[in-house]
N, C-alpha and C positions, 0 to 999 in steps of 0.2 A: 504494500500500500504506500500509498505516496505520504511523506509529512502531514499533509494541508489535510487529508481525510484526518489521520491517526489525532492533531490539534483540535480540528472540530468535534471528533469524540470524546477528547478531554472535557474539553470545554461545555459538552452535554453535560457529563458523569460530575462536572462541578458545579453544576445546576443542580442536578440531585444532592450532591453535599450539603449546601447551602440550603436547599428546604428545608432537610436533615435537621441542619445547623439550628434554621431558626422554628423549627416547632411546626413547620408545615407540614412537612410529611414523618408520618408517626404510625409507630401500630397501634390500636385499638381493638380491643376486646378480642385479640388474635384476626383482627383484619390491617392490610393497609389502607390508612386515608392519608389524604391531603384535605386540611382546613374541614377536619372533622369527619368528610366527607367519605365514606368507603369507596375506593376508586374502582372495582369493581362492579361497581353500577353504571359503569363507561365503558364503550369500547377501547381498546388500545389505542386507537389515536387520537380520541376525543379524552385521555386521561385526562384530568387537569395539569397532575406535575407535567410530563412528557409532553402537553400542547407547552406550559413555558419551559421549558428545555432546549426544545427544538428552534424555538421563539428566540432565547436567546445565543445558542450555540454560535451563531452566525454572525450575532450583534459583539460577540466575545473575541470570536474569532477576527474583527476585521478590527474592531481597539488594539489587539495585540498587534496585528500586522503592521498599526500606524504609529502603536508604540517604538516599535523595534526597527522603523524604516523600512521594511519589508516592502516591494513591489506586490501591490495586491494584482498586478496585469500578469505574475507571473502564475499566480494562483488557478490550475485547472476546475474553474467551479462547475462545469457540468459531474465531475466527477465525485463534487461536495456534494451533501443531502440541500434538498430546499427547505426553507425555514416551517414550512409549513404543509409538509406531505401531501 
């Protein structure tokens, strides 16, 4: 896999940390929710976490890019997820 894929999956999986982080995403009563909510009352890609995830994987991934001076033209993004499946 190319960098730019393997960063934007980081960049997901710190989405989910940071829910983690701050009390959004939790288990309850041996379910997972987010903001209470048991996510299993969603399809996978109407989850809540996983719609912001994906939401911002993309938003993370291009800060980084223009933090670090990185050419974002050189960035294969048909080969990146779209922010919103």
């Amino acid at each position: 896999m190319y960098k730019f894929v393997y960063m934007q999956i980081l960049f997901h999986e710190l989405v989910h940390v940071g829910q983690w982080v701050r009390g959004d995403l939790q288990f309850r009563q041996g379910k997972l929710c987010y903001s209470q909510v048991p996510i299993d009352n969603f399809d996978y890609r109407d989850q809540p976490h996983e719609v912001e995830a994906r939401e911002m994987e993309k938003k993370l991934f291009v800060s980084y890019m223009d933090m670090t001076n990185e050419e974002l033209a050189q960035v294969p993004w048909k080969l990146l997820r779209a922010p919103s499946y």
